[in-house]
N, C-alpha and C positions, 0 to 999 in steps of 0.2 A: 504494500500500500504506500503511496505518496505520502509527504511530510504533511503538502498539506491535509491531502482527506484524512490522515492520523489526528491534525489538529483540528479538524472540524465533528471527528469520533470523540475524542478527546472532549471537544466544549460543550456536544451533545448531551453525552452522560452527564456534565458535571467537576469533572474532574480538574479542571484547569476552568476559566474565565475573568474577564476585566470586569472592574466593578463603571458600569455607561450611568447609571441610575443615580449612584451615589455622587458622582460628579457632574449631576446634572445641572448645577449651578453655570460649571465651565462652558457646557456647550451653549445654555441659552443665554450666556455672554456673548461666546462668539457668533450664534447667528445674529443675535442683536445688533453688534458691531458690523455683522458685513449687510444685513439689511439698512442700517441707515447708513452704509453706504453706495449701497445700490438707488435707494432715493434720493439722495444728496444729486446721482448722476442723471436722478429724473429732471431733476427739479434745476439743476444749474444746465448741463446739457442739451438735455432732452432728445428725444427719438430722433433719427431718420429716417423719416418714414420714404417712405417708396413712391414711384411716379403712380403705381394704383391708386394710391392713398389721398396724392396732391394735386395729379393730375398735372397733363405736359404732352409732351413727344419723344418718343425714340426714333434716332437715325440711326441704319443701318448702311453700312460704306462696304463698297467691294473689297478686293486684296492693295492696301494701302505700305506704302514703309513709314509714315509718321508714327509718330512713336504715341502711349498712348499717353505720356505727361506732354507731350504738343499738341494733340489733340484737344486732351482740358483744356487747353488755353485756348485756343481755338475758339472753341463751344461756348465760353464763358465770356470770353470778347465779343461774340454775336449775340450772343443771345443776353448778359448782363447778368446771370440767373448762374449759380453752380453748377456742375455738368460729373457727369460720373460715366466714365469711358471702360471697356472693357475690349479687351482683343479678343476677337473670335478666332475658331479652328481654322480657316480660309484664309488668314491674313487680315480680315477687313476689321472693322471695326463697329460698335455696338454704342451707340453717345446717346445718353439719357439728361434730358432738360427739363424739370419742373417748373411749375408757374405759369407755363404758355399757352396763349392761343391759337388759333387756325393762321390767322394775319401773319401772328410771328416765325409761326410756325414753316412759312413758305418764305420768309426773309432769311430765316438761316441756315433754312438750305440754302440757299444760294450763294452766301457767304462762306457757309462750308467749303461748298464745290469751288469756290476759288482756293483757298487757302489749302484744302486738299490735293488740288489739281484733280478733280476728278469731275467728271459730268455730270452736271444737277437731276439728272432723269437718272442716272446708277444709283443717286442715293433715296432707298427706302423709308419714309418719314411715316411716322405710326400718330396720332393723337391719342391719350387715351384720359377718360376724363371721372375726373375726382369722384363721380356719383356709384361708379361701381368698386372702389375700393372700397366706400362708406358701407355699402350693400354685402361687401363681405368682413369688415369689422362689427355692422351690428348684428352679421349673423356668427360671429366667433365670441361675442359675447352675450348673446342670446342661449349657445350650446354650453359656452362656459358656465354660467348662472345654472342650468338647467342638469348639467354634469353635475355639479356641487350639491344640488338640493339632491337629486338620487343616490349621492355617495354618501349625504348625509343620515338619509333612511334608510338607505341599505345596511350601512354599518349598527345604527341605533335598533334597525330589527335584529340583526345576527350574533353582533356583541352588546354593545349597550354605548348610550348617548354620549359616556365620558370616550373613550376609542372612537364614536363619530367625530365627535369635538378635536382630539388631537389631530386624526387624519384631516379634518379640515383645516388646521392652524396650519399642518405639514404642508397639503397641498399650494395655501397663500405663500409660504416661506419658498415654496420651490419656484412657483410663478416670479413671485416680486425678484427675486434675485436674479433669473434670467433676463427678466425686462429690464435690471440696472446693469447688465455686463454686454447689453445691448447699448444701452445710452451710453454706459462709459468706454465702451472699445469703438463707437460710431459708427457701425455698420449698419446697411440699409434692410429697413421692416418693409417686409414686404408681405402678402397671402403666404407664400411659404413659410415662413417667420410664424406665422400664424396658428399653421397647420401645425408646425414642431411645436409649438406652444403647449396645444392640444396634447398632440400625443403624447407628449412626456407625463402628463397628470395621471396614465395609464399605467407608465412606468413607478414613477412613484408609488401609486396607489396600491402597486402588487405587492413592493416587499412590506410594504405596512403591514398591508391585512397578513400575509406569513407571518411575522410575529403576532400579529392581533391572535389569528390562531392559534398559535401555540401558547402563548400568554393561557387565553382562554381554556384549555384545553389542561394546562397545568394549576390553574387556579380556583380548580370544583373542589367545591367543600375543603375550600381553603379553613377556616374556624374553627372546623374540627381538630386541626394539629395546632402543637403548639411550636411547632423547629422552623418554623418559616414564616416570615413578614410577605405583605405581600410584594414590594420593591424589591424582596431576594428573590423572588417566585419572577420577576420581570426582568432581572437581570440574564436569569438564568435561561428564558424566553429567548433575549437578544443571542447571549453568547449561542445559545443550541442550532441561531438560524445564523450568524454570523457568516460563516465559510460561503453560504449557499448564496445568500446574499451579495457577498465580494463576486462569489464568479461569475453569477447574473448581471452584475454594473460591468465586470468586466467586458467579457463578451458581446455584450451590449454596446459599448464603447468604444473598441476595439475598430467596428466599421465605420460608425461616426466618426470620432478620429481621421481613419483615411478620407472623406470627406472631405473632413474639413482641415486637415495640415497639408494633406497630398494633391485633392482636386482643386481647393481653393488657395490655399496657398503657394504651393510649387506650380503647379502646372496653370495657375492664374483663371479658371474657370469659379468668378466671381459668384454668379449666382447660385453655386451650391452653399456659399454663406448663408444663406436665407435660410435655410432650414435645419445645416447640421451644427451653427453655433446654438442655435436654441437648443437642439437634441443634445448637443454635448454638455452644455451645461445644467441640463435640466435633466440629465439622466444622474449625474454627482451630486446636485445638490438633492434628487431625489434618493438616492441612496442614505446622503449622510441624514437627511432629516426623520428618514424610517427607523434608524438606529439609534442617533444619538437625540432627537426632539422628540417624535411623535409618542413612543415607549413608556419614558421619562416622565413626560407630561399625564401619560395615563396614571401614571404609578402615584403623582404627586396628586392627583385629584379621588386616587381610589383610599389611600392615605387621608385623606381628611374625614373619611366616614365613619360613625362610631365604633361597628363593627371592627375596622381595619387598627385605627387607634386602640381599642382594648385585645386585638390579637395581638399587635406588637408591646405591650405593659406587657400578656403573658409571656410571650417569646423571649422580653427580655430578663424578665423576671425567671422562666425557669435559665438563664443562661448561668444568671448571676449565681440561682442558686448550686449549680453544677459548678461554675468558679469557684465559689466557698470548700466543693468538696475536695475542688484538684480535681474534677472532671472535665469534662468540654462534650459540648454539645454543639458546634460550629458546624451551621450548615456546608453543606456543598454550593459552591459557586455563587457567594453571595456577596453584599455590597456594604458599603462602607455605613457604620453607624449613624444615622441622624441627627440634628443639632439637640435635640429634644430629650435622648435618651440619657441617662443616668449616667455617671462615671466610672461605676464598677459593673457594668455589662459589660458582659464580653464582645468586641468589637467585632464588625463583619470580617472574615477574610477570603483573600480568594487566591487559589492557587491549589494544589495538589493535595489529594487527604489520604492518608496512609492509616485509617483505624480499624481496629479489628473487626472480624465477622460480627462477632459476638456482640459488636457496640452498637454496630451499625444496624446489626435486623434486627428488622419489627418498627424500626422508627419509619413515621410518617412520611412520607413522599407529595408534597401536590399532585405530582405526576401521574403517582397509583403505581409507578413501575420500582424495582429493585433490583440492584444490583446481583 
């Protein structure tokens, strides 16, 4: 067997895990910190949005040798308006101008075709006009709105309304981040832009509910034991999906990526930007907010219930009292103590347990399984 699927048998069982729950403080630091700065790049920046969106013209030129930073200048000099040029397969060129109308529209072509040297009838001029980008922004937010309320009940029917509520905070934190790594890197929104938008909520949405599942699935007739809070019971959740998790973002990532460093960057084929900086970034930040927010967030809201508060007085309570014997009663894979709890409980720990047979059966499991 591989290190890793060893390490993923390994975190499965119990036997080894990171405490994500306990340091939950850290992470809703950092996404904090990188959400307002993803708005910061809303709000000072702002989008670029796309000729669909603003409406204008594309010229399309035969096999040209201008280069495509003379071209900008070019397009920008006639038309007065920023211009965003991309080289085609053909040699020719692909020149996008927002702002414009019909009038202007036939002025710089003409002025192209001089400065290009090429003949005003070779160059292909497109109008395309602001009402149907609108037609497809308020239907990606009509789907959006409409996504959200069914993942909301879906989840609130299968698990319960706190796991709706995180994955819907998760899903906000993955969106807003992509849309500020849009404004801050400047690349142009376009429907494609759009559509990756969309799909990544899909991504996201899967590894949650895997842990949502297992969560659930580990935490029947939680009350009835006394060896387990339920924040150790959720940790234990993440670590057990952890590996499967990682190679689903990977894999996942891996074509995006070529995409976007190899078609849009090397080989200069601009418009696959449009879709696979959203997927790329919206498949990481979906990743990390399933593990380290959306989880987290459950555990700190299922924690505040009476039920959970006077499990964990027992829990700690028989810990302590097993410390006084020189016993230990330290769960498997569990997370770091709460600010709340006593100073002679025994603290969570995580890592490797080496106890005997003897100690260990019969004790309580969430799970229901034994070793």
């Amino acid at each position: 067997m591989s290190k890793l699927g060893t390490l993923g048998a390994r975190l499965h069982r119990g036997e080894i895990g990171y405490d994500f729950v306990g340091k939950r403080k850290i992470w809703y630091g950092i996404s904090i910190l990188i959400t307002i700065t993803a708005i910061l790049g809303l709000t000072v920046r702002g989008l670029n949005m796309g000729i669909e969106f603003q409406g204008g013209a594309v010229f399309t030129t035969e096999r040209t040798s201008v280069s495509v930073t003379q071209a900008e200048t070019y397009a920008e000099e006639a038309s007065g308006h920023d211009a965003i040029v991309q080289k085609l397969g053909n040699g020719g060129l692909r020149i996008q101008v927002a702002g414009i109308d019909t009038a202007q529209s036939d002025q710089i072509n003409e002025q192209l075709a001089k400065d290009l040297k090429i003949d005003a009838d070779k160059i292909n001029a497109e109008l395309v006009g602001p009402s149907w980008g609108d037609q497809v922004a308020n239907k990606a937010w009509q789907g959006l709105a409409i996504f959200m309320v069914l993942v909301v009940i879906y989840l609130a029917i299968a698990f319960e309304w706190r796991m709706a509520l995180a994955a819907l905070v998760a899903l906000i934190h993955d969106i807003t981040i992509t849309v500020g790594i849009y404004a801050l890197v400047g690349f142009e929104v376009t429907p494609g832009t759009v559509i990756g938008l969309l799909t990544i909520l899909g991504y996201s949405l899967y590894d949650t509910v895997v842990v949502f599942d297992s969560l659930k699935e580990q935490t029947k007739d939680i009350t009835k034991q006394t060896r387990y809070t339920y924040s150790e019971v959720a940790d234990r959740s993440i670590n057990g999906t952890l590996v499967r998790s990682i190679n689903t973002t990977v894999v996942a990532l891996l074509p995006v990526g070529g995409l976007l460093f190899i078609g849009g960057g090397v080989l200069g084929a601009g418009m696959l930007n449009d879709i696979s900086l959203s997927l790329f970034v919206g498949l990481a930040a979906g990743a990390y907010s399933s593990i380290f927010i959306a989880t987290p967030l459950v555990a700190d809201l299922k924690e505040r219930e009476p039920q959970m508060k006077a499990l964990r007085k027992r829990v700690l309570a028989k810990r302590a009292q097993a410390a006084a014997k020189g016993d230990s009663l330290e769960p498997q894979a569990v997370g770091e103590a709460y600010d709340d709890e006593p100073e002679d409980a025994a603290p969570a720990v995580v890592g490797p347990r080496n106890q005997p047979a003897s100690r260990t059966r019969g004790r309580g499991r969430p799970s229901g399984k034994r070793r």
